[in-house]
N, C-alpha and C positions, 0 to 999 in steps of 0.2 A: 422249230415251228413257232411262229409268235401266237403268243394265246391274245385270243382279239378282246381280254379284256386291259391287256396292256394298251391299247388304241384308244380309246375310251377314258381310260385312266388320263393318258398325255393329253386328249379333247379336251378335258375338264379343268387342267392343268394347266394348258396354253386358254383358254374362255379365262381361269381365275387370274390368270397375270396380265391380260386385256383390260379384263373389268378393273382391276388394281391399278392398271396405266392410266385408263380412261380420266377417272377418279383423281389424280396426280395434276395432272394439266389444268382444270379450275383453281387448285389449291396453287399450283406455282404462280398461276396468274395473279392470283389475288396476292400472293407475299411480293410479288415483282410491285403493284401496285403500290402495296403498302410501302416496303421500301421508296419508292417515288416521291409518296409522300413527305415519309419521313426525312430524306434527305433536299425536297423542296423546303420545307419546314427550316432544316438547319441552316440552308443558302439563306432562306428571309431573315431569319434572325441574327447571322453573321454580321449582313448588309444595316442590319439598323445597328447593332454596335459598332461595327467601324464607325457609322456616323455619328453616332450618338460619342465616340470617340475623337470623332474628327471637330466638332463642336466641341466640346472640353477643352481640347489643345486649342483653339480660335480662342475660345474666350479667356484661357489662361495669358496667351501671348496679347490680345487685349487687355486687359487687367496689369500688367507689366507695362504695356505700350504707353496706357494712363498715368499710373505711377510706378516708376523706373523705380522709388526706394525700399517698395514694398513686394516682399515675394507673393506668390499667388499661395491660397492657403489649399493644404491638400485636403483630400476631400478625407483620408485617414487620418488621424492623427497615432504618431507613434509613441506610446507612453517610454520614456526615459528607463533605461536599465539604471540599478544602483551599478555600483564600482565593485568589482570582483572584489572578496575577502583575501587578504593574503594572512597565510600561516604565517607565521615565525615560531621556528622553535631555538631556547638559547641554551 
């Protein structure tokens, strides 16, 4: 025989995993959003450095086109390593 506070009990039970669901769906919404953003965010920023790349390489192969003697100067420079030590033992 089921005691009819088992019924009751599963009411409350199935009502708390609704309202918990219910609750879920704004929350994904908004992170789907956010996500959106963030990954519209990273397309824009991609799109200006490739160009901002693509001008680099333009005005580098200009700068050579002007003067063929002179390399284009990088925009790093890399500090010179000394010369490995070598041991000798006699």
């Amino acid at each position: 025989m089921a005691n009819p506070s088992d019924s009751v009990k599963a009411k409350k039970n199935a009502e708390h995993f609704w309202k918990a669901r219910s609750q879920e769906v704004p929350l994904k919404r908004s992170l789907r959003a956010e996500r959106a953003q963030a990954a519209a965010k990273t397309g824009k920023l991609r799109d200006l450095r490739l160009a901002k790349e693509q001008a680099d390489k333009e005005e580098a192969e200009k700068i050579v086109a002007e003067n063929p003697t002179q390399k284009p100067q990088s925009r790093k420079a890399t500090p010179s390593k000394p010369a490995k030590m070598r041991r000798m033992i006699y």
